[in-house]
N, C-alpha and C positions, 0 to 999 in steps of 0.2 A: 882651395876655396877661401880659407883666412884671410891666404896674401891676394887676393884680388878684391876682399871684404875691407880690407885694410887701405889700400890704394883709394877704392873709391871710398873712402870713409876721408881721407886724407885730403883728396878734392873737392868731397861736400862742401866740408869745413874749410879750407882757405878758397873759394871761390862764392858756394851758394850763400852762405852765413856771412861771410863777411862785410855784401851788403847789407843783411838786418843787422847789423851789430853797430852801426854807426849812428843812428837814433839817440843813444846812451848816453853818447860824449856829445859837449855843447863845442860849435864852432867858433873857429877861431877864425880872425880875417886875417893875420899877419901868417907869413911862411914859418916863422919858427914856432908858432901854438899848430897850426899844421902837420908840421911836423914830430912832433911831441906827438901829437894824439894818432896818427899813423903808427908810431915805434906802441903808445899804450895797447892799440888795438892788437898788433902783431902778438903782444906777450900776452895780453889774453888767450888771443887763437890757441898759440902755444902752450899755454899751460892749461886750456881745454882739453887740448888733444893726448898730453901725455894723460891727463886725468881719464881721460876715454881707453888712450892704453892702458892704460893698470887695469883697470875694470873687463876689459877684456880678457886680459893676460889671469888676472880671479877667475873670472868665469870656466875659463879653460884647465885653470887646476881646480875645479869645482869647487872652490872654497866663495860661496854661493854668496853671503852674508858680507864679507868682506866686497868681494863685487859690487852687491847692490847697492853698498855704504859710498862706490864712486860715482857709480850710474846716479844715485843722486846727487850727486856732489854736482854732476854735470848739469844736471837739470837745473839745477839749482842759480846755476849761471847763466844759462841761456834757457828758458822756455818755447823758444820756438825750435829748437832741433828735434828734429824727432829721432835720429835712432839710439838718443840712449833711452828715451822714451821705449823704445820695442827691444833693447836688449834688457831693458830692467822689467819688461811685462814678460818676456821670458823666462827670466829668474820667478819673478813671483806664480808665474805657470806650475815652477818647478818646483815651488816651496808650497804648491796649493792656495796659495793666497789670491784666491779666482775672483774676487771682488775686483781688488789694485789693478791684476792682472787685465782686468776687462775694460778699467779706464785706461790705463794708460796706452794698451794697442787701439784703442777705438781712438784718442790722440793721433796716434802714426796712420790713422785709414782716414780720419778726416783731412788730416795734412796732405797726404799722397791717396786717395782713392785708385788710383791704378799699378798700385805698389803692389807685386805678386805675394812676396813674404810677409808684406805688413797685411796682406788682407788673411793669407794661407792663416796664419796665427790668431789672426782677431776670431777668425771662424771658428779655431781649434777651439778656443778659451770660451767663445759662445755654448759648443757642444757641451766642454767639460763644466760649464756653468746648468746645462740642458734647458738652454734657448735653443729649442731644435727650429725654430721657422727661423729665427734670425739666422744661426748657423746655415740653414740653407738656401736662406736669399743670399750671403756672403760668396757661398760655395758656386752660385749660377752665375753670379760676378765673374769669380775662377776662372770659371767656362767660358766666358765669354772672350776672355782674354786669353785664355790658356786651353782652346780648345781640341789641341794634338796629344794633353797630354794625360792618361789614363787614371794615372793616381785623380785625377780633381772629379772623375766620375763615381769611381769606387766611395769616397770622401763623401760624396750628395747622396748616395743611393745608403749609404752608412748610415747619415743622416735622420733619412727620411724614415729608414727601418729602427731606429732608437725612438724615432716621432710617432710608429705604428700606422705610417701613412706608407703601407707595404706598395699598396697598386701604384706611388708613386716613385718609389723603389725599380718595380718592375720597367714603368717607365723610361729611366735613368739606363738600367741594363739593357736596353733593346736596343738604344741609342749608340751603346760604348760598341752591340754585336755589330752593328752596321759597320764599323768601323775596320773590328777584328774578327770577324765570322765567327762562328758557333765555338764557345770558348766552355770546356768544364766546367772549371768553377764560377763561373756566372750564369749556365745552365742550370748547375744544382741548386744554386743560391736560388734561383727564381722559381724552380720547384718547389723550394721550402715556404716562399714568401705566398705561394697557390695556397699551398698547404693551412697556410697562417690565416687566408683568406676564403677556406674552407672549399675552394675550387678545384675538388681532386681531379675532375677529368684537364683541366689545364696542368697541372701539376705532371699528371703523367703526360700529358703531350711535349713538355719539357723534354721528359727525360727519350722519350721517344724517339725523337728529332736528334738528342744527343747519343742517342744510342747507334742509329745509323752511320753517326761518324765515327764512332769508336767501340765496333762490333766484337772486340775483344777483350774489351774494360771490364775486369771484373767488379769494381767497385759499383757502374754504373749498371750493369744489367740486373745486379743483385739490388738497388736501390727501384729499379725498375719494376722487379720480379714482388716488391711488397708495394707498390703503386699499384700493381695490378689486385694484390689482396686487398686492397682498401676499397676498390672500384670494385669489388666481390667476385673480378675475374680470377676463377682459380685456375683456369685451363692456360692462359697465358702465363700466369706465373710460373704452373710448373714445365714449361714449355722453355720457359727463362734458368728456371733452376736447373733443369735437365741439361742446355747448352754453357753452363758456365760449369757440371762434373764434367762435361766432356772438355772443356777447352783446363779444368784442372780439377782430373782425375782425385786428385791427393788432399782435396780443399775439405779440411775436415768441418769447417762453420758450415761449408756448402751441405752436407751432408748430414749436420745437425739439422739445417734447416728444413730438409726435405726430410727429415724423419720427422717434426716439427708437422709440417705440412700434412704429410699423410695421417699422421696421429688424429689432427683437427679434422679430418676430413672420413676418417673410423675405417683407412686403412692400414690394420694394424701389421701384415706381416709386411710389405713395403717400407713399412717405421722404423722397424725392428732391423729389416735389410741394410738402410741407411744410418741408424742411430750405430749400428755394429763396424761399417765403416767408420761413422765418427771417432769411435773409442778407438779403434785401430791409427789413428791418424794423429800426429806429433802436433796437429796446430790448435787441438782443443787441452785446455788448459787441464793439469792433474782434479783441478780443485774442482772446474765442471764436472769433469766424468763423477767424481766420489759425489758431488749433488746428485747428479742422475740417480746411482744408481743406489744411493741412500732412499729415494723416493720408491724404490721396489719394497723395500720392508712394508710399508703398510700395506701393501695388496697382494705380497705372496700366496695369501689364500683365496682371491680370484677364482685362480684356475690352474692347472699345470702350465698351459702356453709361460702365462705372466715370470712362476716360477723359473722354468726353463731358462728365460730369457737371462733374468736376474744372473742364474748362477753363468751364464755364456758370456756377460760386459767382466763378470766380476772375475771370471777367467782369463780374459783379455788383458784387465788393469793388472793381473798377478805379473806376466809375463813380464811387463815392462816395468812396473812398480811392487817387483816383491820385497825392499827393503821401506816402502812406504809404510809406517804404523799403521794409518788409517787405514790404507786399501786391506789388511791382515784384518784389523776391527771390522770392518765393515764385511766381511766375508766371511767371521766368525759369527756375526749379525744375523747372517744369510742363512747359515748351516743351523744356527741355533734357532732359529724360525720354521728351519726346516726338519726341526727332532732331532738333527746331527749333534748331541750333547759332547761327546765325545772330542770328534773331528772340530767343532766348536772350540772346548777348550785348547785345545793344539794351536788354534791362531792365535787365539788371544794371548797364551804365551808369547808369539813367536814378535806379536803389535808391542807387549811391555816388553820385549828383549830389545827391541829399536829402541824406543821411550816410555817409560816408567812414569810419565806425570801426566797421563790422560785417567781421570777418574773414571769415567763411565767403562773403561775395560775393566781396570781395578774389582770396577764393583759386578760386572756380568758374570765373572771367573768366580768368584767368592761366593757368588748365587748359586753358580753349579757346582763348587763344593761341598755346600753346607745341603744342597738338597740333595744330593751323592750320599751324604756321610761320611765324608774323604776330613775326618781332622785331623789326622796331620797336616794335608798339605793343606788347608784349612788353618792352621795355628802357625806354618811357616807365611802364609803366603801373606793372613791379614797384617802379621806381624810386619812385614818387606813394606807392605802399603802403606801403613804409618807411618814408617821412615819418608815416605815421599810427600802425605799427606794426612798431617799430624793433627789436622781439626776437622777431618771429616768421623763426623759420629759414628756412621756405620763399618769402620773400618775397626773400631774401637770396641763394637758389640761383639763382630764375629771373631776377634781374637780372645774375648773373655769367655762366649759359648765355648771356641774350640779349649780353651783351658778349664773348664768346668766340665767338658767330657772325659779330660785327663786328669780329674779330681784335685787339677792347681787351683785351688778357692782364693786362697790369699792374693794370688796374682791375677786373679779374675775379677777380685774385687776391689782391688787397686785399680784396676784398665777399667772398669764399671762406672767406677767414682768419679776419674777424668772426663770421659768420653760421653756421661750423661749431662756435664757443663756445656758442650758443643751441639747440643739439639735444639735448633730454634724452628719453630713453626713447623714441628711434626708431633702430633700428637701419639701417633702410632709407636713411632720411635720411643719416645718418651716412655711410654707405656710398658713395651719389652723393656726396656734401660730397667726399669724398675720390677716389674717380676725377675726377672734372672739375678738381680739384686738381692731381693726377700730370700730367693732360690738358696741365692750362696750363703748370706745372713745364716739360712736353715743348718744350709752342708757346715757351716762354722763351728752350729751350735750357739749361736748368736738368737738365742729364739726372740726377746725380747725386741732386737731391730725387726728380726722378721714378721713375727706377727704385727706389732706397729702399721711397716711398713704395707701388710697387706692391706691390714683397715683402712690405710688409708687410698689406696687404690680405689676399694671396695666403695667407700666414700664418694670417691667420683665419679665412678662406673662400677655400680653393683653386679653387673650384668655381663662382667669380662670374666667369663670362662676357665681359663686358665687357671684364674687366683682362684676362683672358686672352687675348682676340684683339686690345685696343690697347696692351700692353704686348710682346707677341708682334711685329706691327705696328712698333711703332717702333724697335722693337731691329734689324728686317730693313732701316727706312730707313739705321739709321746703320751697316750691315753688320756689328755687334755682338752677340756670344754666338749667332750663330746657331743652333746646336746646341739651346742651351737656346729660344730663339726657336721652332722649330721645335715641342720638346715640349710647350712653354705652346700654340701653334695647333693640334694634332692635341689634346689635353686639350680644348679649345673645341669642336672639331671633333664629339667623341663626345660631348659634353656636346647639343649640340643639332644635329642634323643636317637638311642639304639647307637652311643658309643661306646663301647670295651672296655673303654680305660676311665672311664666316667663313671660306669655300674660297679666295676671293680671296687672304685673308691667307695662308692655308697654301702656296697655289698658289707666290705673290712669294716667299715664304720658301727653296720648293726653286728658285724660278730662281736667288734668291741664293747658296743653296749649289750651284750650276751643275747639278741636275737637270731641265733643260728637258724628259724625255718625261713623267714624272710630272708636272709642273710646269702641262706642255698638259690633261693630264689632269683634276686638280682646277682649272683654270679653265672649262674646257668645262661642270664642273659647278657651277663660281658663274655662268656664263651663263644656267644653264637655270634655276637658280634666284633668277631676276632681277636679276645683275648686267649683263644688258645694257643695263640703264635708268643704268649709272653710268659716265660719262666714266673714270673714277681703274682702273675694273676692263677695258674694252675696251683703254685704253694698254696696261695690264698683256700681257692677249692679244695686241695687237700688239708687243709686247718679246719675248713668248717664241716667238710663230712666224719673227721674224725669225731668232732663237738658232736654230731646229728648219730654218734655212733657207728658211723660206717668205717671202721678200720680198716678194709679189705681194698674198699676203694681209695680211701684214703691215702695210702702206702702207692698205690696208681701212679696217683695223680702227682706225689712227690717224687717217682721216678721219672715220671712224662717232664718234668719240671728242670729235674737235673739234664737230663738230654739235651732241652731246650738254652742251658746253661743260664751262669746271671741270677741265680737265686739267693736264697735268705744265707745266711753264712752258719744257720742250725738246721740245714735243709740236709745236708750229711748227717748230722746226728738225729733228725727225725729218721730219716731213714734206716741207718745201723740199727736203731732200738725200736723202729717199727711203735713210736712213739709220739706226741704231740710234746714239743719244746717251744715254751715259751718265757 
């Protein structure tokens, strides 16, 4: 294409230009001014044309800039040529410069109006300008001259669909079919452009027409098959869906679909038939199925059907994705919604033994630790999670609990002081961060942080439980402020009532300020509400019935205590001496 660009570029110039160039130079009457100006005109031509070469020869090693620096060069000497005109409007095409770009080819269409490339280009530059009506009066030009050739129909009906003049689009395409009979992609296209024009029953008569000729197109029957859901025909559709599993059995989209289908239509066990092939099938992606079947957590409690299902897809993804972390999470998800605490934690190990840096396992696992009671692996395990995920707060709390039931305070309250820096926008958090704090404060012997510390809890939220009955609580061990002691336990007390561990505290408080009958009183009632399962609360009723005189029971309740194990470290020597040690 160059060298035949070339050739005729080379006859332009020494035939058609040659007479306009002669205008310039003034005539001579004698043969040798004649001549002179013949040989001047030649070296012009000449040293045009190499100047057109070079510019070419730029062009073609895209070095764009240097190019257009000749193309004007050319221009420059001759104005009426035009194709440096149209090859310097191509450069500025290409450099975006759609202004230049648009004069200087409208130059080469008024010069030649029947120039194929000089119009092909003027219309380009029209588009990319979005003169869409000029662009497509240029393009009917095309046509008119070039009406064999498909590319100039695709270009107008392009056109007119950037212009939003779709029906005239359509148009252009029924024109090109007359041509080439019922074509795909100009069938589909004109479906969309219905669509655009809100005409769905033409829309699906497109594909209808198209579907006769290519009764085997999955593409098309399936585009077909949701023409027919828009037109609210469902019985066609799944008429469509049914012949496109049969023509591919394996077609897992196929088969989402039609569980899709029935689902919307509240046939559930059809859904479930199909949605089951889905997961069984390689062509739906890992990352769909773990969506699916992540949407079962929120309704496992429906009904058993729902569950069932659930754990059936999540069986399926095991099969073929038991080294996927998710699919392990997500099924530990399942089991643990399903009370499987147990079977629960077993995947979730097995999701961090693949990858260690999904937090939300991290933290599921660590939940059924600590509400197990399991601290060791509680104290190993928060501990590993840190290492992976060094600023998440609650990775930081539950390694300080599980060291504070191992009585490592100092390292509790190192991990405490870090980990309560990394709590933003949880007040909850915050909250524990700071009781288990006071707590350790307490185990220190730190009482001055911890009391502090409580008050000022108590400052913010008078009404937080906790601090109020082990703040309460420790003030009674070190026979301090009792008075106030007392108030903070009876504040607990009305705040939630008929707890164990709550009367308890109240109860020890009045023995300490020597009310032993009241004292017997609110322990009788942390017994009944379950403080007789705790060694620390039977001592207690064995201290104050020995106070009320009753040594017989007394001595009881201090053996019930020791069984219980976990008691006072003078609960052996009350009992050897059948004595009250205090």
């Amino acid at each position: 294409m160059m060298t035949r660009f070339l050739i005729l570029s080379f006859l332009f110039f020494n035939f058609s230009s040659f007479g306009q160039w002669k205008s310039f130079y003034p005539e001579k009457n004698n043969k040798k001014s004649q001549s002179h100006k013949n040989e001047k005109n030649s070296n012009d031509i000449l040293n045009y044309n190499n100047i057109f070469f070079s510019a070419l020869k730029q062009k073609s090693l895209e070095n764009y800039e240097a190019s257009l620096s000749l193309f004007e060069k050319c221009i420059d000497k001759n104005t009426s040529l035009t194709e440096a005109y149209y090859q310097a409007s191509i450069i500025h095409k290409k450099l975006n410069n759609l202004i230049v770009a648009k004069e200087y080819s409208l130059k080469t269409v008024k010069a030649s109006n029947s120039n194929i490339w000089y119009l092909r280009n003027y219309a380009e530059i029209l588009f990319l300008n979005q003169d869409f009506d000029e662009a497509a009066r240029q393009y009917i030009i095309i046509l008119e001259l070039e009406p064999e050739n498909e590319f100039n129909y695709y270009k107008l009906a392009d056109t007119y669909i950037y212009n939003q003049q779709y029906l005239k689009a359509i148009r252009v395409y029924d024109k090109l079919e007359l041509k080439k009979g019922i074509d795909k992609m100009i069938s589909l296209q004109k479906h969309k452009l219905y669509l655009q024009l809100k005409n769905v029953k033409k829309a699906t008569q497109e594909l209808e027409v198209l579907s006769k000729n290519n009764s085997k197109d999955l593409e098309i029957l399936q585009i077909l098959a949701e023409a027919y859901i828009l037109n609210n025909n469902k019985e066609k559709a799944l008429d469509i869906f049914k012949k496109i599993s049969i023509i591919d059995p394996d077609n897992g989209r196929i088969h989402l679909t039609l569980a899709n289908f029935y689902r919307d239509n509240g046939d559930v066990e059809s859904s479930f038939f199909e949605l089951e092939k889905a997961f069984r099938s390689k062509d739906i992606s890992i990352d769909t199925k773990i969506s699916i079947l992540s949407s079962y957590n929120g309704i496992l409690s429906v009904n058993d059907t729902i569950k069932n299902q659930a754990f059936v897809l999540a069986e399926i993804l095991l099969l073929s994705h038991s080294f996927d972390h998710r699919v392990n999470a997500i099924y530990g998800d399942l089991l643990l919604a399903n009370n499987n605490k147990s079977k629960a934690k077993d995947y979730y190990k097995k999701s961090l033994k693949i990858n260690k840096s999904i937090p939300s396992v991290w933290t599921q696992l660590l939940f059924l630790e600590i509400e197990e009671s399991n601290y060791d692996s509680l104290l190993q395990l928060s501990k590993e999670a840190l290492s992976y995920h060094p600023s998440e707060p609650l990775y930081y709390y539950f390694y300080a609990i599980s060291n504070i039931y191992f009585n490592n305070y100092t390292e509790a309250l190192n991990t405490l002081n870090i980990g309560i820096d990394y709590v933003f926008d949880n007040e909850r958090l915050y909250s524990e961060f700071q009781v288990s704090l006071a707590d350790t404060y307490h185990a220190l012997e730190r009482h001055n942080s911890s009391d502090s510390l409580f008050d000022k809890i108590l400052l913010l939220n008078p009404n937080n439980i906790i601090v109020l009955n082990n703040y309460s609580y420790y003030l009674s061990l070190r026979k301090k402020d009792l008075k106030k002691a007392k108030e903070l336990s009876k504040r607990c007390n009305e705040l939630e009532l008929n707890n164990g561990t709550y009367q308890d505290t109240y109860a020890w408080i009045l023995y300490c300020l020597g009310d032993f009958e009241n004292a017997n009183i609110w322990m009788e009632k942390a017994l009944i509400n379950g403080g007789g399962e705790s060694a620390v609360v039977v001592e207690h009723y064995g201290d104050i019935l020995f106070k009320l005189g009753n040594k017989e029971k007394a001595l009881m309740q201090w053996k019930t205590a020791k069984l219980l194990g976990n008691g006072s470290q003078l609960l052996d020597e009350k009992i050897k001496n059948e004595h009250l040690l205090e």
